[in-house]
N, C-alpha and C positions, 0 to 999 in steps of 0.2 A: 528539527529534522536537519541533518548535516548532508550535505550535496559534497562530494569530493570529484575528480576530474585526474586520472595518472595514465602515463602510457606503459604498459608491460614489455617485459623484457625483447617479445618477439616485433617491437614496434603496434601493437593495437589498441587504442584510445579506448578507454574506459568512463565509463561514468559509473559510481557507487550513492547508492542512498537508504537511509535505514528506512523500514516499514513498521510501524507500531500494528500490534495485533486486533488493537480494534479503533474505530475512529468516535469522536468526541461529538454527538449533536446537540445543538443548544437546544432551550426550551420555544418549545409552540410563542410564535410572532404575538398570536393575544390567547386567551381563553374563550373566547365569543365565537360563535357562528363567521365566517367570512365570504361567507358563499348565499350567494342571492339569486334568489328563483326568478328568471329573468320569461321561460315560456311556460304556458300552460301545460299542466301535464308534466312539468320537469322534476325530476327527482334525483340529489344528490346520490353518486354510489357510497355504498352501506360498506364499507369494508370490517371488517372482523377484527383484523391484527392492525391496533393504532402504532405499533411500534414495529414495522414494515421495512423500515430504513433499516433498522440495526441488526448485524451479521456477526456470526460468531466465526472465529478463523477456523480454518484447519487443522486435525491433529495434526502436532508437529510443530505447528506454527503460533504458537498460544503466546509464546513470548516475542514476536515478531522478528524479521530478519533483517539482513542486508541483500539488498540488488545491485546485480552488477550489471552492465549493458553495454555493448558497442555495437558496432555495424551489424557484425554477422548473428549476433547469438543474446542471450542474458541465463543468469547464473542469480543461483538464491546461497546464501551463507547463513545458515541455522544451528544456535541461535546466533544473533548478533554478537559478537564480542566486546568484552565490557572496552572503551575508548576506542573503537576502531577507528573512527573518524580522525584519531590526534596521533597514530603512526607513521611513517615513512612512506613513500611512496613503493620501495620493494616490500615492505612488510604487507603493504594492500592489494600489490602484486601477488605476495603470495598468498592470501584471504580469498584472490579471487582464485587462485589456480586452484582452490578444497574447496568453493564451492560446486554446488550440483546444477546443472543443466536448468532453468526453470519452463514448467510447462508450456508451451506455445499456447495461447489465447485466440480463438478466432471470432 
């Protein structure tokens, strides 16, 4: 994952980072029970779905993007561009002025 840092033409501090579309979880610590029945009466939760962690992206987003960020705003770049990271700093200025708004998270 490449971390890049430029300022845009208007003077506003940037930060860029690419997002892969889905994240990597290693395998289960052991295959054994780890959970010890410490009160009477207790019972582990029963869940359904052992694979809970893993998230499929959004349409759109399947190849993942680039994030852009400063003070006021962030900006999604879909998809990524093959080397974006190994551009110019006006070339990444301008990557970030085409991207889109990205969703505010609350």
């Amino acid at each position: 994952m490449a971390l890049r840092e430029f300022v845009d033409a208007r003077g506003v501090a940037w930060k860029a980072w690419d997002v892969p579309p889905w994240r990597v979880f290693t395998e289960l610590r052991s295959k054994g029970e780890r959970r010890v029945r410490q009160t009477a009466g207790y019972t582990p939760e029963r869940r359904q779905n052992r694979e809970r962690r893993r998230r499929t992206a959004a349409p759109g987003l399947e190849r993942g993007w680039v994030c852009f960020e400063c003070a006021e705003e962030k900006r999604r770049l879909i998809p990524p561009p093959p080397n974006w990271d190994a551009v110019t700093e006006d070339e990444l200025a301008d990557l970030c002025s085409r991207a889109s708004p990205a969703p505010v998270q609350h």
